[in-house]
N, C-alpha and C positions, 0 to 999 in steps of 0.2 A: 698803455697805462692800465693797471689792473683793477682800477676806481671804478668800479661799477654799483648801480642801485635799480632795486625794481622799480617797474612802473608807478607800483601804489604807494610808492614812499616818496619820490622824486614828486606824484603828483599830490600827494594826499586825498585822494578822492573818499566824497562821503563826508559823515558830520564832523570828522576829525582834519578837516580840509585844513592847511597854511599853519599846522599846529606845533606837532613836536618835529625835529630833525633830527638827523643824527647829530649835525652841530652842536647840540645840544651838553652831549657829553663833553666836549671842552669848555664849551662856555658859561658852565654852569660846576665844572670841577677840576679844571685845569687851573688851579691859584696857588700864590702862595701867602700862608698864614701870618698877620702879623702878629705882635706880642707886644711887650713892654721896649722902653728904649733900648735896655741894658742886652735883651735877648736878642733884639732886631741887630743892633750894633756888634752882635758875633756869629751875623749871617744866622737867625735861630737855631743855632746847634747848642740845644737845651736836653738833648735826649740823655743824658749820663749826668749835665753839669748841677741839678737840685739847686736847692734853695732860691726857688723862684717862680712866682705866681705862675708865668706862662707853660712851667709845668700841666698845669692843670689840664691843656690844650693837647699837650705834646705825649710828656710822658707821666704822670698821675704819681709815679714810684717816689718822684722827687719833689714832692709834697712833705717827703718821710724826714727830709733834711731840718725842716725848721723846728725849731725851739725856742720862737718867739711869734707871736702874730702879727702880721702885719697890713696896711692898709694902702692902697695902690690905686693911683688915676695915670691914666693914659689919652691926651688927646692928641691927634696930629693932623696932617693937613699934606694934600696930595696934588702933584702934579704933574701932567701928562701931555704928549702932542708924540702922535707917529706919523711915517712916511711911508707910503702905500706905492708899488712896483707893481704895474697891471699892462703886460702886452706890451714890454718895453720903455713904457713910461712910467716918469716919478713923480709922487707929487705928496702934497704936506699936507697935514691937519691943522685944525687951528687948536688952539695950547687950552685947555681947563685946568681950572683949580676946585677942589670940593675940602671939604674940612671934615673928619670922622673921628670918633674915640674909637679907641685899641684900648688891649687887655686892662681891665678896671675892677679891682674887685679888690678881695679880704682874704685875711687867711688864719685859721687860730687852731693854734697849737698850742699841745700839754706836752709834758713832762713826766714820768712817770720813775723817779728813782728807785733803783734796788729791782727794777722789772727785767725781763729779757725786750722787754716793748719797750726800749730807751722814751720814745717821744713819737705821740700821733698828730695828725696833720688834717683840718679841712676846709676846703677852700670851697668859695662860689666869687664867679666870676664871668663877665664878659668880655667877647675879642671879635675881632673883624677877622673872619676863617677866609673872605674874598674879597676883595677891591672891585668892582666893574666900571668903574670910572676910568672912560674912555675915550677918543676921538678917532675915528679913520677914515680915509680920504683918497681915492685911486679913482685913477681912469684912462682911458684906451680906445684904439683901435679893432675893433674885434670882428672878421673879415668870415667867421666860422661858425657864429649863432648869434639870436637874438633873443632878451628874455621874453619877448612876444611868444616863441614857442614854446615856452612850457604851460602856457595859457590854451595855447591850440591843441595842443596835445592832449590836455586832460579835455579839453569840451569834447576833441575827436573821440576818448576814450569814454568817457563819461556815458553817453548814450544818449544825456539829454539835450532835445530840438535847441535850437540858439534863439528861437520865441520865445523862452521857457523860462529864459538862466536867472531872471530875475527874485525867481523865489525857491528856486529847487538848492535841496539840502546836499547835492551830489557835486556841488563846484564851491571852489573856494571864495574870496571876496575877491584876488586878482584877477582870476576869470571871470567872474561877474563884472567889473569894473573893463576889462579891456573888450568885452561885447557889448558895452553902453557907450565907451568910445569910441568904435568902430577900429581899438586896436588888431583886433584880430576878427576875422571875419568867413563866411564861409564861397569858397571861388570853385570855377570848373576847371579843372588842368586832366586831360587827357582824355575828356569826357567824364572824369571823374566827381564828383561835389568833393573838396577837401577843405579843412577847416586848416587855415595861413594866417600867420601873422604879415602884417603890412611890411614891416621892417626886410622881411626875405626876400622883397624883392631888389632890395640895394646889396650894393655890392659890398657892402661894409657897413656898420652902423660906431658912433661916437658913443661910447658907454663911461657912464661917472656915477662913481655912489660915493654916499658918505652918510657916517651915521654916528650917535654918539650914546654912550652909554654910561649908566650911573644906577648906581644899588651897591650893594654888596650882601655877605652872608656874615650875622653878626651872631656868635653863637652862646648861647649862655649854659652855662656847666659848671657841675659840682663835685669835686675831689675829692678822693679819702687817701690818705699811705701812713704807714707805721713803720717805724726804725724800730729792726731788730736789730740789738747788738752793737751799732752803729757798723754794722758789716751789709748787710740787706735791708734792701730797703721796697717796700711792695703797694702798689698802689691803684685804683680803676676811677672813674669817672662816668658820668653821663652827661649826652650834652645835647641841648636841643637847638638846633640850629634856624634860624627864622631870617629868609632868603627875600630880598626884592632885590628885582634888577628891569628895568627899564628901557628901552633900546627905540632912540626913533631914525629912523634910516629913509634913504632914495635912492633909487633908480632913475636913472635919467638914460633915455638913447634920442640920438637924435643924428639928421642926414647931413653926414659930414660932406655932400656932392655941392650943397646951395643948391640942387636943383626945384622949382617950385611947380612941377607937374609929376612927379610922383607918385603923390597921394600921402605922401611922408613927411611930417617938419621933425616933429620931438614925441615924445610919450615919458612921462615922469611919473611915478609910481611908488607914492609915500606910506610910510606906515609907521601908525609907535604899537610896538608890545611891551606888557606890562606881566612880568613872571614875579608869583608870592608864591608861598607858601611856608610849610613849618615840619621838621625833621626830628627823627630820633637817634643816636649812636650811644656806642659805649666804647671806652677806653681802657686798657689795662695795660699794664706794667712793672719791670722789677729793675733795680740799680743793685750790684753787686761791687762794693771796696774789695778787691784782693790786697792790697796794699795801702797806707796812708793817702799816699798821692794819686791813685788809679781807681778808677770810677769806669766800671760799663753797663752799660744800661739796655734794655732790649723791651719793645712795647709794639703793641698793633692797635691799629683802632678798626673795628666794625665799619662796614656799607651804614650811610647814613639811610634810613626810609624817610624818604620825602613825599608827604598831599603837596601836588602842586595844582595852580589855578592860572591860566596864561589868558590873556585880555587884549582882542586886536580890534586898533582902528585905523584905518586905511583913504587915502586918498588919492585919485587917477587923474591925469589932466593930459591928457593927445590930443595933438595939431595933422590933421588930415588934409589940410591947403585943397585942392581943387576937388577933392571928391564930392562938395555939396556945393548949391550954389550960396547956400547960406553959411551964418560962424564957422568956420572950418575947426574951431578949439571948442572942445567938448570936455567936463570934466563933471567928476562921480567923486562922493566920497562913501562910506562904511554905512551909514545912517540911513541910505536909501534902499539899503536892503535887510533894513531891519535893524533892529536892537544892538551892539556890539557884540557878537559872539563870544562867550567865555568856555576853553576849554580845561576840564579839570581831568587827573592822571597820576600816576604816579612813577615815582624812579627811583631806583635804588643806586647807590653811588658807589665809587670803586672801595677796595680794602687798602689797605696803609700796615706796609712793616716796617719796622723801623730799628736799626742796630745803632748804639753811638759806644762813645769811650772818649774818658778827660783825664788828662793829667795836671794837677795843680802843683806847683813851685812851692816849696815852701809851708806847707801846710804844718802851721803851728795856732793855736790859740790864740797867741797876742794879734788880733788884730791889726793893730797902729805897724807890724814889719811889715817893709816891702815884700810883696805876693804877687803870683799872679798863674792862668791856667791857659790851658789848649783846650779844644775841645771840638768833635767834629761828629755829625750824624751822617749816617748814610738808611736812604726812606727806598722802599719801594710800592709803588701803585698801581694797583690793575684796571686802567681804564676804560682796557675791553671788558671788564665785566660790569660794567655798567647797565643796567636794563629798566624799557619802560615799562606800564603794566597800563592796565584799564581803572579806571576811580570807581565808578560805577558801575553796576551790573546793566545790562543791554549794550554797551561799549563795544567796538569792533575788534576784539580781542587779536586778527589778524591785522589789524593794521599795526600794531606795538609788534608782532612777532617776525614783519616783514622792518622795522624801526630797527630790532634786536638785533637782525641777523646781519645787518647793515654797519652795525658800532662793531658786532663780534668782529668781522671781517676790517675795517678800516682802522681801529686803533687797538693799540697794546700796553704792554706792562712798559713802566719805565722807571730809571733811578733817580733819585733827586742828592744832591750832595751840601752840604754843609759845612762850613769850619770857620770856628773864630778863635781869639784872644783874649785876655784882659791883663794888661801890669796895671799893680796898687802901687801909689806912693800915699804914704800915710790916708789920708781921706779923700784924696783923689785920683781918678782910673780913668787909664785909656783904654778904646777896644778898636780890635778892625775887626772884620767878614766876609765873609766869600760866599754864595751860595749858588749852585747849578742844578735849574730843576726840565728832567730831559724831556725829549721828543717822544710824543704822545701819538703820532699818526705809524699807522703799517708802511703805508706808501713811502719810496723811500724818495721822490720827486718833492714828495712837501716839507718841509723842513721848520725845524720848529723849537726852540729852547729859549730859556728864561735864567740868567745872570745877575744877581743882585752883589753890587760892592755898598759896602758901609761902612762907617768908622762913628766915633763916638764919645763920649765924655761924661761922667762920674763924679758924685760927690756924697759922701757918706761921712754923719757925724753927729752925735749925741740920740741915734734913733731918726735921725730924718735923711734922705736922699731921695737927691736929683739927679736926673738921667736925661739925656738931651744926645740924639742920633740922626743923622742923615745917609736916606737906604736910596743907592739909586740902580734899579732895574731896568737894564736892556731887553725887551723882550723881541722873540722873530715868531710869528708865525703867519696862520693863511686865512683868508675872506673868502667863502665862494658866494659869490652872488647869487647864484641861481643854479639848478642840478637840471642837466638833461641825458635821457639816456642812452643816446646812440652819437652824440658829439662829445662825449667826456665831460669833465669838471672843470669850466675856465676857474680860474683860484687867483689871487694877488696875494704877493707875500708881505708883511707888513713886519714892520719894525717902527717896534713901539719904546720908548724914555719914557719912565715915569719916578718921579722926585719923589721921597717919603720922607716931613720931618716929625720926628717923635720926641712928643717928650713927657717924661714921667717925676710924677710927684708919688712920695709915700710915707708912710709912717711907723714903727714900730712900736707897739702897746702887751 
């Protein structure tokens, strides 16, 4: 396996200790964007089809379509359970529901007769750009490492005495905490002093995580497009996107022997982080009619710049059985070594191209005749160019560039696909959707895509419609508990269901 990481990134040593990952990169922009019911319910393939607020997010050009204003709420509600594949075993999450608003906003458009500028267009608006409302839950056998060693490793590398670890700025809160429990300790093997984890000396250890997560990136942005001609249609946006995501997870290993002379029962090892922050991008794009019925549309959107600020608190609790003669369960949490550490940083997020094209049925004026369109975008995203940077001046400017070299090398560009429908009967519309958004890792052992089917329902009449959709997502991919560098990346692959109902109200004035 060609998964490799340096020492300093796998350990984080120093003040940037347990901070940013390369994980980072998916977990923080591997999503897919919601919109209004109507757009969700045609797998989002908005990029060409106009006349529709979630333009704004997508493609800005098709802002240029309206000639009337209109007014738009979006709330939906989300739910989720996956099933976690770790070392041959299967096991199941338990199911969350959370409630959110999707794309919500306004939009006022003029008119301009006798101009070559048929009609301008602009919109402000907010949208949920990520979900992280989540559940995952695997565990295993694992006969070939312990997370005990990536604690030993960094104390081994670190420099600093293990009398010391309690206040020194050069280890992170896990290795602080598993030298208070006497997880990991320093022993003589070969006449040597080596710094072990207890767990290495069995022959296997029982490993189980589980963690759950919730936030999302809710973005809010302003649109501008104008119809020329009603043949081009041109349009950009800015959008500030303003990110929490939340994540509280465990470690758990523990001696799957029963044996109680060891020195080994369990070691659990909890933490929540708390990732905020608040970004910048811009969006641009154009929609070209060759024809009545043919629409293509072609847009990018800019690397978002993200200030972020990440916030950990941490809890250790290890059972050592006969190594004292007193409590043999010993437990630390984050508070005993001070303050919460907050680290701040930044990242620039990948670029987004985007090609679509729609053919609509029937494209006449009277409204009230049976209508209806295709519509399909095809996105690409460069995930490897993802990069962190330093927030502040005095910041270990090589620890992001050892971060860097780590996302360049492990993930890549990928396509994302899209296509839906809509047939009109007089004031009422069906839709389906499709959506496939690809694998984002180099590696070609991890495997990894995201599937949304939808369908939907419509109702448009006197200026008011309702929109009412249900999106539901298959997603695959990978958890790695813990990096080490000389035993590879144990990973669990996960497959994740997550329910989406939407539904939208609006108005036109």
């Amino acid at each position: 396996m060609k998964y490799t990481v340096t020492i300093a990134v796998v350990l984080m040593i120093g003040h940037q200790a347990m901070s940013q990952l390369p994980e980072d990169v998916i977990r923080l922009n591997w999503n897919v964007p919601s919109g209004t019911a109507r757009s969700q319910a045609i797998g989002g393939a908005v990029g060409s089809l106009g006349g529709e607020i979630t333009n704004t997010f997508v493609n800005p050009a098709g802002l240029g379509f309206y000639k009337v204003s209109e007014i738009v709420l979006t709330p939906g509600l989300t739910l989720a359970k996956s099933k976690g594949d770790y070392l041959g075993m299967n096991s199941t999450s338990d199911n969350i529901s959370r409630f959110n608003f999707s794309t919500t906003g306004f939009v006022s458009a003029t008119n301009t007769p006798g101009s070559n500028w048929v009609s301008k267009a602009f919109s402000i608006a907010v949208n949920r750009m990520a979900n992280f409302n989540n559940s995952v839950y695997y565990r295993g056998i694992n006969d070939a490492s312990s997370f005990s060693e990536v604690y030993a490793v960094e104390l081994s590398e670190s420099g600093v005495d293990i009398d010391d670890y309690r206040y020194s700025p050069y280890l992170s809160l896990g290795t602080k905490s598993a030298i208070h429990t006497y997880l990991i300790d320093v022993d003589t093997i070969a006449g040597i002093p080596q710094v072990v984890g207890r767990p290495e000396y069995l022959d296997a250890v029982d490993q189980e995580y589980s963690a759950t997560t919730r936030g999302g990136i809710s973005e809010i942005a302003i649109g501008y497009a104008g119809n020329l001609q009603d043949k081009f249609y041109v349009g950009g946006g800015i959008g500030v996107p303003i990110l929490r995501y939340e994540r509280r997870q465990t470690l758990k290993e523990s001696d799957p022997s029963g044996d109680l002379d060891n020195n080994f029962s369990y070691s659990r090892y909890e933490e929540k982080l708390t990732t905020t922050g608040v970004g910048l991008n811009a969006k641009l794009g154009i929609i070209f009619k060759p024809a009545p019925q043919t629409r293509i549309g072609v847009a990018f959107h800019t690397p978002t710049i993200y200030g972020l600020k990440d916030q950990l608190s941490t809890k250790m609790v290890t059972d050592v059985e006969q190594l004292f003669n007193n409590d043999p369960v010993d437990s630390v949490t984050s508070d005993y070594f001070g303050s919460s550490p907050v680290y701040k940083y930044d990242m620039t997020s990948p670029w987004r191209f985007l090609v679509s094209g729609s053919y609509v049925f029937n494209e006449v004026e009277d409204v009230t005749r049976q209508r209806g369109f295709i519509t399909a975008d095809v996105e690409y995203v460069t995930y490897g160019s993802t990069r962190f940077s330093a927030a502040e001046a005095g910041d270990d400017d090589g620890y992001f560039d050892d971060v860097n070299k780590v996302v360049k090398q492990d993930y890549k560009s990928a396509f994302n696909f899209r296509v839906g429908g809509e047939l009109k009967f007089n004031t009422l519309m069906t839709r389906l959707g499709f959506a496939y958004y690809g694998n984002p890792y180099e590696e070609s052992a991890f495997k990894a895509g995201r599937t949304n089917i939808s369908g939907g329902l419509g109702y448009r009449d006197r200026g008011i419609f309702i929109d009412l959709t249900y999106v539901h997502s298959i997603s695959r991919d990978i958890n790695i508990p813990y990096r080490l560098p000389d035993k590879g990346v144990p990973y669990a692959d996960i497959k994740s269901n997550i329910g989406q109902v939407l539904l939208t109200f609006g108005f036109k004035i």
